[in-house]
Each structure stands twice: as C-alpha cells, then as structure tokens.
ZAMARGU-4260 file (C-alpha; in steps of 0.2 Angstrom, whole numbers, plus 5000, padded with zeros to 4 digits):
<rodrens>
0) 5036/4966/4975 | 5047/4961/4962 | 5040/4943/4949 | 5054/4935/4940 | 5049/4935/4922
5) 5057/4920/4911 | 5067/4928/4894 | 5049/4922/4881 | 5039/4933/4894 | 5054/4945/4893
10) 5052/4944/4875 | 5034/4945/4873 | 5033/4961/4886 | 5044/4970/4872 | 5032/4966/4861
15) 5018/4970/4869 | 5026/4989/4871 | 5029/4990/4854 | 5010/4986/4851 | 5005/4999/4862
20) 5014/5013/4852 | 5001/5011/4840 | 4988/5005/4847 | 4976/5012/4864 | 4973/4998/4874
25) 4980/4978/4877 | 4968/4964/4874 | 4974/4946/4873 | 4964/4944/4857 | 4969/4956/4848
30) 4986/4956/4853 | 4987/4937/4848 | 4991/4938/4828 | 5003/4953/4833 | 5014/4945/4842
35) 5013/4926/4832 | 5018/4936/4816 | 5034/4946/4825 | 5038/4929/4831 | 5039/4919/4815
40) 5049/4935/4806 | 5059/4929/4822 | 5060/4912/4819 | 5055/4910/4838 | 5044/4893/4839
45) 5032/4895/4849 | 5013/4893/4842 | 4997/4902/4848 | 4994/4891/4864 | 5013/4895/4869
50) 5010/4910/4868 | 4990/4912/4876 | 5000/4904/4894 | 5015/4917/4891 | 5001/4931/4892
55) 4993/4922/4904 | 5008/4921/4915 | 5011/4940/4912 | 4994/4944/4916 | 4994/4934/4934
60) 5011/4944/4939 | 5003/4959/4934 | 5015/4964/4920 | 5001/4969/4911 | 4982/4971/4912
65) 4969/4969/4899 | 4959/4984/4894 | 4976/4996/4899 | 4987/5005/4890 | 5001/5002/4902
70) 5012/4988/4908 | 5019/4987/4923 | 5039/4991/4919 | 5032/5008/4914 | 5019/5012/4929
75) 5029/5022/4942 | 5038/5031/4926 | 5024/5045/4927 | 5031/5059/4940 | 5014/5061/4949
80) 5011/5044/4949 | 5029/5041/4958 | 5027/5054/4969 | 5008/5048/4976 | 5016/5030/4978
85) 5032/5039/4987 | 5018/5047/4995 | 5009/5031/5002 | 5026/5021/5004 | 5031/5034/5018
90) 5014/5037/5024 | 5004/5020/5025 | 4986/5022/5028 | 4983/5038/5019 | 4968/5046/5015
95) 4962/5050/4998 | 4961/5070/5004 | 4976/5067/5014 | 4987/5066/4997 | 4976/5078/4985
100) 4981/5090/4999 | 4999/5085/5001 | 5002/5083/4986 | 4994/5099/4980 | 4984/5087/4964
105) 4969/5088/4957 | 4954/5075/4962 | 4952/5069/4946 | 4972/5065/4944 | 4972/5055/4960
110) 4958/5046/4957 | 4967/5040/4939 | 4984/5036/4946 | 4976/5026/4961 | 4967/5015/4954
115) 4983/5011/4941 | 4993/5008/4955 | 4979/4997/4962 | 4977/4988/4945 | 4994/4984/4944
120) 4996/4979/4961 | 5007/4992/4969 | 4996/4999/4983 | 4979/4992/4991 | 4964/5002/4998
125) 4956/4996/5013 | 4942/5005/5023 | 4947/5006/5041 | 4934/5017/5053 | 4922/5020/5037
130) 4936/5028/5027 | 4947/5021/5012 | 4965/5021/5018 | 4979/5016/5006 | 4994/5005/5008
135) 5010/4998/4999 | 5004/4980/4994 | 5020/4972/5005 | 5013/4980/5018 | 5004/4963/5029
140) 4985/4965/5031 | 4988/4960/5050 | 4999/4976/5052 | 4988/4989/5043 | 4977/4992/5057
145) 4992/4998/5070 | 5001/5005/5056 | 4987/5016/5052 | 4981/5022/5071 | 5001/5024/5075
150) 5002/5035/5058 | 4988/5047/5070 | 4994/5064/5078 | 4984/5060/5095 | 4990/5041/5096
155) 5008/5046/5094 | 5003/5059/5109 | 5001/5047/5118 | 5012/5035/5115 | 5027/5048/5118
160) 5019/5052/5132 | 5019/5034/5139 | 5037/5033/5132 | 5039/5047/5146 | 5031/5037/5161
165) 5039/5020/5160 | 5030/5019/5176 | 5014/5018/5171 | 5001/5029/5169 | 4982/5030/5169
170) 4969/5037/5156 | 4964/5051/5166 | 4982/5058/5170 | 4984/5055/5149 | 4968/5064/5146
175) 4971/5079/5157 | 4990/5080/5154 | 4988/5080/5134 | 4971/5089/5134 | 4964/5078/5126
180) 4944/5070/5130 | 4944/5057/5138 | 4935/5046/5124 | 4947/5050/5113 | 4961/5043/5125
185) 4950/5027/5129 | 4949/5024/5110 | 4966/5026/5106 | 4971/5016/5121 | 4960/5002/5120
190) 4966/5000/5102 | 4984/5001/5105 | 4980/4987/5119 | 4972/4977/5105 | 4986/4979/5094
195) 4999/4974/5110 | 5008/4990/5107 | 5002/4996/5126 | 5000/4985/5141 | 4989/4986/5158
200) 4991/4983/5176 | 4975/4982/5185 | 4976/4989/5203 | 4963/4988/5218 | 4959/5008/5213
205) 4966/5011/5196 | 4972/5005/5178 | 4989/5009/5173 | 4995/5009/5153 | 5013/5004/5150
210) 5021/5005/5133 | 5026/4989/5125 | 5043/4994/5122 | 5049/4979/5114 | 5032/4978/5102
215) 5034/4998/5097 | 5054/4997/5093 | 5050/4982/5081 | 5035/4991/5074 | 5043/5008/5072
220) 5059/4999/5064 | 5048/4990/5052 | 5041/5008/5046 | 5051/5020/5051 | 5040/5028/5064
</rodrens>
C-alpha cells in the first residue's frame, strides 16, 4: 500500500497539515496561495503550476482528498478507525453488521470511518450475493470471492470435513454427516469447485469431492485461514 512521495510532496503534505489546523476542509484552490506564500518565506522556487502537479501527484496517491479534512498519514491514527481496518484486514469480506456487532460501534460511526477508509483507498466494498462485503485494497479482486465464501462457518464445515476424507466423499454423505441441507452443500460445493479449491471424480453411480490440497494451503497461507 505504501506510495513513495518525492521530498516537494513531503514538503507540501506538511503544509497542507498545517493548513488544516485552521481550516475545516482541503481544496486545491483555496489551498494554492497558502502554500505559494509559505514557499517564498522559504525561498523554495517553485511557482503556482509546480505546485498544482505537486497536489496533483498527492492527490492521485491518495495522500489527500479534496473536500476532507484528513490526509492520509493521519487516517488509521483514530482508534476506531484502526480497529475497524484491523477488523477488515483479519476478517476479509466482512459485513457492515458483521463489524457494528463485533466491534460493539455505533451505525452511524461505521458508516463515517468506512467510507474514509474507502476515500483514501485503504479498504474496498464490493457486493458479493446482494450484500456489501469489505476488503483490504491489496487484497486481488480475483481472490475476493473464495476469500469471502472460505471466511463462511458452513464452507469451512466442509472443507474440514473433506480435509477428513482424502478419499473422497459425496454430497449426500456431507449433507447428512454435517446436518446440513442439502442445497446449502450443493451451493458451497459447486462454488468451491469454481474456485478450484475442491475437485470431482465422476463415477458410473456417484460424484465424489476431493479437497485441492495444494490450492487451499496456498490460499490459507496467503490469509491466514
């Protein structure tokens, strides 16, 4: 996650800190003359335009955002906002309620330091089976799906029963062996099958489910399953 920031963006970022003691929000406008007279008390040379592509540059790493009070040295400095990224680091795919509850916030304090983490490009929402599910930005979009139906009580029911029966096993034996219906088992399956975390063996009778052993340990080392 980390941007490398050249020493004039370092130098314009303290500034821009100092500006937002006094003032409620960043706007490159009004932000411009600020910064152009701290930099002839300076004697730093750089004119208006240098500057505009500094903020620009600042703006692109998302070390600042217009229309916020923040910047994005100071963003995980807020204990509750630490703790819900903390939150969504360990927990990738998490529910909005998921960490209200957890977390024991309110609603209203979620909402805010979500959609700061979001602005500053920490954490992403994406909406998996109709719901928002939240994930550290490094996390690849092409691993979100497993990562969130792994992150599940029933899928990880059956994939540590599977890790059980390395000799295969089919959907009925999981269903009735788990108590668990049988759509729910077909859906979990199918989808872990998808994802090339399960493999099949198709018999003249019967279908047996194999864990992909080599596929999970990669995956589970990854993210710590």
């Amino acid at each position: 996650m980390a941007e490398i920031i050249a020493s004039n963006e370092q130098t314009v970022l303290e500034i821009i800190n100092e500006y937002l003691d006094k003032n409620r929000f960043f706007s490159v406008y009004d932000i411009l003359p600020f910064i152009s007279s701290r930099f002839a008390k300076s004697g730093i040379n750089i004119n208006i335009n240098g500057i505009r592509t500094i903020l620009k540059s600042l703006v692109e790493k998302n070390f600042i955002v217009e229309g916020s009070k923040l910047t994005r040295n100071e963003i995980l400095s807020n204990f509750n906002r630490k703790k819900i990224y903390e939150y969504i680091q360990k927990n990738p795919g998490a529910h909005f309620y998921n960490i209200v509850s957890n977390l024991d916030l309110n609603i209203p304090v979620v909402e805010w330091h979500l959609n700061i983490l979001i602005k500053f490009m920490y954490i992403s929402k994406e909406k998996i089976e109709n719901r928002g599910a939240y994930f550290d930005v490094n996390v690849k979009s092409e691993d979100r799906m497993i990562i969130y139906l792994i992150s599940k009580d029933k899928c990880k029911q059956i994939i540590d029963f599977l890790k059980e029966n390395q000799e295969g096993i089919t959907r009925s034996q999981i269903s009735e062996q788990l108590n668990m219906h049988s759509t729910t088992v077909t859906k979990y399956t199918d989808k872990l099958h998808e994802n090339r975390i399960l493999t099949k063996k198709s018999l003249p009778n019967k279908t047996l489910y194999f864990l992909n052993n080599e596929n999970y340990e990669k995956l589970s080392q990854n993210f710590n399953f």
